[in-house]
C-alpha positions in Angstrom: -89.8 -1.1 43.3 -88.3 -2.2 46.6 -87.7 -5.8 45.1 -85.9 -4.1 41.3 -82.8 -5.3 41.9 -82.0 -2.3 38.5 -83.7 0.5 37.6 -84.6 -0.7 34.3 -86.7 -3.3 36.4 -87.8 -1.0 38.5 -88.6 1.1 35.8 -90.8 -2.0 34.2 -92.5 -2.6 37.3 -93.7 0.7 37.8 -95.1 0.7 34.0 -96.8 -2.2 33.9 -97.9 -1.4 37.8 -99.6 1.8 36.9 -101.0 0.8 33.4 -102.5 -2.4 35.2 -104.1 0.0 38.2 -105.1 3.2 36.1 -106.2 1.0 33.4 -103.8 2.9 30.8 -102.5 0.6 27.2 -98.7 1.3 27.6 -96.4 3.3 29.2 -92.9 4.9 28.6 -90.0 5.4 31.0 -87.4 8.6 30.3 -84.4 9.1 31.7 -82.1 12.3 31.4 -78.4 12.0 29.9 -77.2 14.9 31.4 -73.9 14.4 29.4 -75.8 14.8 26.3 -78.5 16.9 27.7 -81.2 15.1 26.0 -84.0 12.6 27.3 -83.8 9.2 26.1 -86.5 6.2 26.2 -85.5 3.4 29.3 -88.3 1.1 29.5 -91.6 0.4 27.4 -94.6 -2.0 28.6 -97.9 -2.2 27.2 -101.0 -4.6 27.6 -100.6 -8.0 25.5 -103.8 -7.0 23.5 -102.4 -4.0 21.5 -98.6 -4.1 19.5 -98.0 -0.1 19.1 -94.9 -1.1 16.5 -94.7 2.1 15.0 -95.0 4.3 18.3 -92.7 1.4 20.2 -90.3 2.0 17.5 -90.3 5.7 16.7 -90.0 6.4 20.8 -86.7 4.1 21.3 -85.7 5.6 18.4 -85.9 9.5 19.7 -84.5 12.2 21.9 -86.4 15.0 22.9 -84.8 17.8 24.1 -86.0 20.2 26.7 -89.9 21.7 25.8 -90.0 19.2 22.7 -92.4 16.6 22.6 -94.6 15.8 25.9 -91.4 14.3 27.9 -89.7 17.7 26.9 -92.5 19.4 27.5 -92.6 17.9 31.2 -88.7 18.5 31.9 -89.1 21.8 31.2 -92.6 23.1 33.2 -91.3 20.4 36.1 -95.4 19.3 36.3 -97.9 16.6 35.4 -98.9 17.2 31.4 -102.6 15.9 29.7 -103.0 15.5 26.2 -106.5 14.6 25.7 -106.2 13.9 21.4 -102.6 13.6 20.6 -104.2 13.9 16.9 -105.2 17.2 18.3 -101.6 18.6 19.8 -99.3 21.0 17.9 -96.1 19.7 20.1 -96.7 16.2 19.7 -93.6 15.0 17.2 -95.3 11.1 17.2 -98.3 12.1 15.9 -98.6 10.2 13.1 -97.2 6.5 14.7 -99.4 7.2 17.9 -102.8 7.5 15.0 -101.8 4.4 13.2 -101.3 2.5 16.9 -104.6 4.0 18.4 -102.9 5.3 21.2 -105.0 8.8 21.4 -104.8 9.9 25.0 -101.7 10.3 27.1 -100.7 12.2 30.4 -97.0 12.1 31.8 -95.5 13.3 35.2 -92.0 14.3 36.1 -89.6 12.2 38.5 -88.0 14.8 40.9 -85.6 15.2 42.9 -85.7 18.2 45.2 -86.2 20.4 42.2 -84.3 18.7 39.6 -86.5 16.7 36.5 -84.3 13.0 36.8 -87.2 11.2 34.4 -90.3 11.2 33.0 -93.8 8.6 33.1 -95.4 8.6 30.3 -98.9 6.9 29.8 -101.6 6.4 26.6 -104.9 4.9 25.9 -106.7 4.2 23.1 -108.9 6.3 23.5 -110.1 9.9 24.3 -109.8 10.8 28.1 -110.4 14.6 29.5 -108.1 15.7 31.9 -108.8 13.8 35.7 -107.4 16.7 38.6 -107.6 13.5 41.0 -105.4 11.7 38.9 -102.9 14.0 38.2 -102.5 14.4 42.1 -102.1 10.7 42.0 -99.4 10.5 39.6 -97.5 13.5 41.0 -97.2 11.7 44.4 -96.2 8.4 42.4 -93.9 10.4 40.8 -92.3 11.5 44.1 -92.4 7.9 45.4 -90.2 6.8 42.4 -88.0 10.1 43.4 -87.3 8.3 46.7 -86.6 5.3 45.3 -84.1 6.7 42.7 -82.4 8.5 45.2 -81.9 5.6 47.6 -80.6 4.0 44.3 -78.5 6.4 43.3 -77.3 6.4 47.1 -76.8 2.9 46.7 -75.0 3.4 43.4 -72.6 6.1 45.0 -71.7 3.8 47.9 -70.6 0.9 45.4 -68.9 3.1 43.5 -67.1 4.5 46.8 -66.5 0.8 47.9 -65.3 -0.4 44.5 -62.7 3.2 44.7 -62.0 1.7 48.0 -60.6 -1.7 47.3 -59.3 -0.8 43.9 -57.1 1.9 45.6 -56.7 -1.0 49.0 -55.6 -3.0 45.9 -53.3 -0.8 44.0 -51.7 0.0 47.6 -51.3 -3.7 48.4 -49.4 -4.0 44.6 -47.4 -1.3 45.3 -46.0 -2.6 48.3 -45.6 -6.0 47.1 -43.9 -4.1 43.9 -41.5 -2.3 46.1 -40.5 -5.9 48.5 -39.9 -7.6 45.5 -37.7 -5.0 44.4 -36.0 -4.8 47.6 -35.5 -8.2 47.5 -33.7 -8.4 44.1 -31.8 -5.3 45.0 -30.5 -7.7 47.9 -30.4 -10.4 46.2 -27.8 -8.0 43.8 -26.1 -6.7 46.5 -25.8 -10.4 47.6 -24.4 -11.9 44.5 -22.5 -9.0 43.8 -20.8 -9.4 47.2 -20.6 -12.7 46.4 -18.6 -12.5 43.0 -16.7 -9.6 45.0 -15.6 -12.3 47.3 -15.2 -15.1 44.8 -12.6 -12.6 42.8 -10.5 -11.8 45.6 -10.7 -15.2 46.7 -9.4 -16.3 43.1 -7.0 -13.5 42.9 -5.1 -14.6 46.2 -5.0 -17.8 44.8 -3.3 -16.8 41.7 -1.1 -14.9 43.2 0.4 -17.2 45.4 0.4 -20.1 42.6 2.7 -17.5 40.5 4.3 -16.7 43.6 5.7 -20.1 43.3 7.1 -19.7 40.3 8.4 -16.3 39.9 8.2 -13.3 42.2 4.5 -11.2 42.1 3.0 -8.5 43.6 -0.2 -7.3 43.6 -1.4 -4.1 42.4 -4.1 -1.7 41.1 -3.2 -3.1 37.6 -3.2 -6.4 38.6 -0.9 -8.8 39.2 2.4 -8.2 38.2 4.8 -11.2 37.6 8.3 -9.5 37.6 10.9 -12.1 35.2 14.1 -10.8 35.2 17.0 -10.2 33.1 18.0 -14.1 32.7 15.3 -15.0 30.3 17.4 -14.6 27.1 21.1 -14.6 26.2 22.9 -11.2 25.8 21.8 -8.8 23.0 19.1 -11.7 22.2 15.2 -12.0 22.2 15.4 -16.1 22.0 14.2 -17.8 25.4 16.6 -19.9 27.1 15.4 -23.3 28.1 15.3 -22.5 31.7 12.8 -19.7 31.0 11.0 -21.8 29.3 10.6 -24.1 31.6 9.0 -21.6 34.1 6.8 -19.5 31.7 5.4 -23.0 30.9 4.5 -23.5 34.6 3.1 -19.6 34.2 1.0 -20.9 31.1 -0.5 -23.9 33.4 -1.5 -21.7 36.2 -3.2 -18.9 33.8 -5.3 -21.3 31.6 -6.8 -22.5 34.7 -8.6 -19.0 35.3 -10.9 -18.0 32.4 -11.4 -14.5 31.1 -7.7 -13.3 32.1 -6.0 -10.5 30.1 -2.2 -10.2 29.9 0.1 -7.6 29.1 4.0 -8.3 28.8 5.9 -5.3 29.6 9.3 -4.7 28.2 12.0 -2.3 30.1 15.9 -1.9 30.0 18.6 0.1 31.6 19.9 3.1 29.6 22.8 1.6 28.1 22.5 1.3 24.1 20.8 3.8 22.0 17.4 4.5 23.4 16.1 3.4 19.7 17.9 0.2 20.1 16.7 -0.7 23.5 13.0 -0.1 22.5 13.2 -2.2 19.8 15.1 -5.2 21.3 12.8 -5.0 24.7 9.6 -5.5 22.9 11.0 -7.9 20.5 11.8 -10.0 24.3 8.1 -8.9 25.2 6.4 -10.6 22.2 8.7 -13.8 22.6 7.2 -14.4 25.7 3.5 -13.7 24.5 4.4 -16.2 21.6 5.6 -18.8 24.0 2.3 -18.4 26.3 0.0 -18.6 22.9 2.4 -22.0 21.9 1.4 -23.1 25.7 -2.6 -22.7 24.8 -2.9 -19.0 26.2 -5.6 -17.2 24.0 -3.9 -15.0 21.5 -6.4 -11.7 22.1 -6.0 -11.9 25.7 -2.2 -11.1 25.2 -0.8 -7.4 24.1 3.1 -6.9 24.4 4.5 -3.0 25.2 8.0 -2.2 25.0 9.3 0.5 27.4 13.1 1.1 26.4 14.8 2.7 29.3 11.8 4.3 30.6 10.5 3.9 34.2 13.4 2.8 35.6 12.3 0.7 39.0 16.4 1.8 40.1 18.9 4.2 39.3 20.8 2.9 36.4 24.0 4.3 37.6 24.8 1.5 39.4 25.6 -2.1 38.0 22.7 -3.6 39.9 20.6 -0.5 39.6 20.9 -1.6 35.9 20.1 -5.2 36.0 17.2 -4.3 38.3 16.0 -1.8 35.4 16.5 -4.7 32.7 13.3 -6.5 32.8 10.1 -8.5 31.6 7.0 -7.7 33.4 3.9 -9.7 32.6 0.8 -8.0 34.0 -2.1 -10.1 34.9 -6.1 -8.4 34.8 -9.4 -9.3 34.2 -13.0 -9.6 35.8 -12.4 -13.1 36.8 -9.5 -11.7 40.0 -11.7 -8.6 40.5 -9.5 -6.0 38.4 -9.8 -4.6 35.0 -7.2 -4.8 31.8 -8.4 -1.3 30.9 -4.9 0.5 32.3 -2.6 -1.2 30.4 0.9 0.8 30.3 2.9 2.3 33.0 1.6 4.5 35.2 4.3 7.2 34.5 6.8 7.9 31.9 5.5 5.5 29.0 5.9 6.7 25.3 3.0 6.2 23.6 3.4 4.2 20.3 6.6 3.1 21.6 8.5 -0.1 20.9 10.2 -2.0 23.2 14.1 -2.7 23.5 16.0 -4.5 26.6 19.1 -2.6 28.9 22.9 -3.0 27.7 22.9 -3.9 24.4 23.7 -2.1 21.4 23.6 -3.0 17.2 25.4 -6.8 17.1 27.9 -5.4 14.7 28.3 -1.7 15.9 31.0 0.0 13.7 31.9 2.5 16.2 31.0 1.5 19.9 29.7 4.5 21.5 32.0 5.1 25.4 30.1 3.0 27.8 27.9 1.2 26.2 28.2 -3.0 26.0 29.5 -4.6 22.9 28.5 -8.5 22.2 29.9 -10.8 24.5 30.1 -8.5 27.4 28.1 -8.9 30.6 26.8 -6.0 33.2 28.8 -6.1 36.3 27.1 -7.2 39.5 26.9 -5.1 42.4 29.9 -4.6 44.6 32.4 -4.8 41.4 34.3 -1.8 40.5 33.7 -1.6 36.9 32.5 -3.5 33.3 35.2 -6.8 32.9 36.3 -7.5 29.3 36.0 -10.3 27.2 39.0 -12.7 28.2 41.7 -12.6 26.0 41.5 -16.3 24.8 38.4 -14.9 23.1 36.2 -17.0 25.6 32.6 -15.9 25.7 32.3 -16.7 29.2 32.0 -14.1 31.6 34.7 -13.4 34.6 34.6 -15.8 37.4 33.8 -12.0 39.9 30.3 -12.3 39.3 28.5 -13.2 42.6 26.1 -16.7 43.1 22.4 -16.2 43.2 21.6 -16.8 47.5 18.4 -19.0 48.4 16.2 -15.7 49.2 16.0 -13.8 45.9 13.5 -14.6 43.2 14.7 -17.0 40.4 16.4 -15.5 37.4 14.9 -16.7 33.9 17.3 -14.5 31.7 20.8 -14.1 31.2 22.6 -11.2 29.7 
């Protein structure tokens, strides 16, 4: 048994073992499914010069339960058993298969384990043997030797087992960790490129803003960037570019199609002269003539939205001349993911009308029929700061505005629009 490297074979050495010593025909091996609570057939071996079919057959075929049969009949008394004619016994289920075989003469023993039935040995002959005291003393201490030897297996068994639970759980540990690097390692690696793209947009958006800078006067800002044009983009009381403006929202055009993914938003304000109605209308009408020259220039249609603000949010008091023409502007407001910001906040921060239209300061209806006090009629021009009052139209009927009004100095932003 030493050498079984299973217990089946250990099981089929100790058969053929004792059937070879004791000079018994064949032998049966029973092991106890506890689960089930039954005894089932392990190992069979017999002598070459009988075939037991049936009996072979029939006793792979059963389970006996506890008192059934002569393996119950063992697990339950705990002792050595001796059937002397199986065709004589009254608790002998195989009756009939062990006749036809000629097995007529069988004894068993139990397998223990402290006081626990773990199998059963069962042996026949062919022929009729009475009850041998010396024998049974034999096969009780075999039975106890098997005992050992199924303990020091199931030992055995117990410290695989333990071992295996060992390294699966040394295994499952070692996945784990190298689970939780890698994902430290891609959250870094996140961090990393998102610290990277961070950088990258700020980097971009610096660079955009002091490429517009160049052209017209930005700022930067929690909307974006914010490209102030003021009032000399178009003629007064009219939403046409002049070519000057042109010229420079071309230039604007250039610099934006070089940065993908930007939004736009061209914001339209005026002072409060003209009927608040009138101003929305004309400002947003001056906001979506700039979007429609950027779209002519190649910029993406659905990355530009136009608002007109009328006289609200005033950036200076509009009682002033120059509070006025400071109030009278184009805003275009520049967003996206590629200079780190978002489009999302489109509007002004304060004041806007929702649903609103847009309309630009001073002007009123071309052919007003009665000019309400104080407001500009066609032709006229906003006075500049540090003049006492609105000039009129020259009496020669001249369209050209008094000589009064100051020259634009080297250190103030260029003016795209005239009034």
């Amino acid at each position: 048994m030493a050498e079984a490297d299973s217990q089946l074979e250990a099981a089929h050495l100790v058969l053929q073992a004792l059937c070879e010593a004791l000079e018994w025909q064949l032998g049966e091996f029973w092991i106890i499914d506890s689960e089930a609570n039954v005894l089932y057939c392990l190992d069979i071996w017999h002598v070459p010069t009988i075939e037991a079919t049936e009996f072979i057959k029939l006793s792979r075929y059963l389970t006996f339960t506890s008192g059934v049969g002569l393996p119950g009949s063992i697990w339950q008394s705990g002792e050595t058993a001796w059937i002397a004619d199986t065709r004589q016994d009254k608790n002998f289920p195989r009756i009939i298969a062990a006749s036809k075989d000629g097995l007529y003469s069988a004894t068993g023993f139990p397998v223990l384990i402290g006081q626990q039935v773990v199998g059963i040995v069962e042996l026949f002959r062919t022929e009729v043997s009475e009850p041998d005291e010396s024998l049974r003393a034999v096969l009780t201490a075999i039975g106890s030797q098997i005992a050992q030897f199924m303990r020091r297996d199931q030992a055995q068994q117990q410290l695989q087992q333990s071992e295996q639970a060992r390294q699966a759980a040394l295994q499952q540990q070692q996945t784990l960790a190298q689970q939780a690097e890698q994902a430290r390692l891609q959250a870094q690696q996140s961090d990393q490129a998102r610290a990277q793209a961070v950088q990258q947009a700020e980097e971009q958006r610096q660079r955009l803003l002091k490429q517009l800078n160049q052209v017209l006067q930005t700022r930067d800002s929690a909307r974006g960037l914010i490209v102030s044009m003021s009032d000399v983009l178009f003629d007064f009381n009219q939403a046409t570019l002049k070519p000057g403006a042109k010229l420079r929202l071309a230039k604007v055009s250039g610099i934006i199609l070089a940065y993908p993914d930007l939004k736009l938003e061209i914001d339209g304000f005026t002072d409060n002269k003209g009927t608040p109605q009138y101003n929305m209308t004309l400002s947003d009408k001056r906001a979506k003539a700039v979007r429609d020259f950027l779209v002519g220039q190649g910029v993406g249609s659905d990355a530009v939205n136009t608002k007109g603000f009328g006289e609200s949010n005033p950036v200076a008091s509009n009682a002033t001349a120059a509070g006025r023409q400071q109030n009278r502007r184009v805003e275009l407001v520049v967003s996206g993911n590629a200079i780190g910001s978002s489009a999302g906040a489109s509007g002004m921060a304060t004041g806007a009308a929702p649903g609103s239209t847009g309309g630009v300061s001073g002007a009123t209806p071309a052919n007003p029929t009665s000019p309400q006090p104080g407001t500009a009629t066609p032709g006229s021009i906003s006075t500049p700061a540090g003049t006492t009052g609105p000039q009129s139209r020259p009496s020669n009927g001249s369209s050209q505005p008094p000589v009064s009004n100051p020259p634009a100095t080297d250190n103030k932003p260029p003016n795209l629009f005239q009034l």
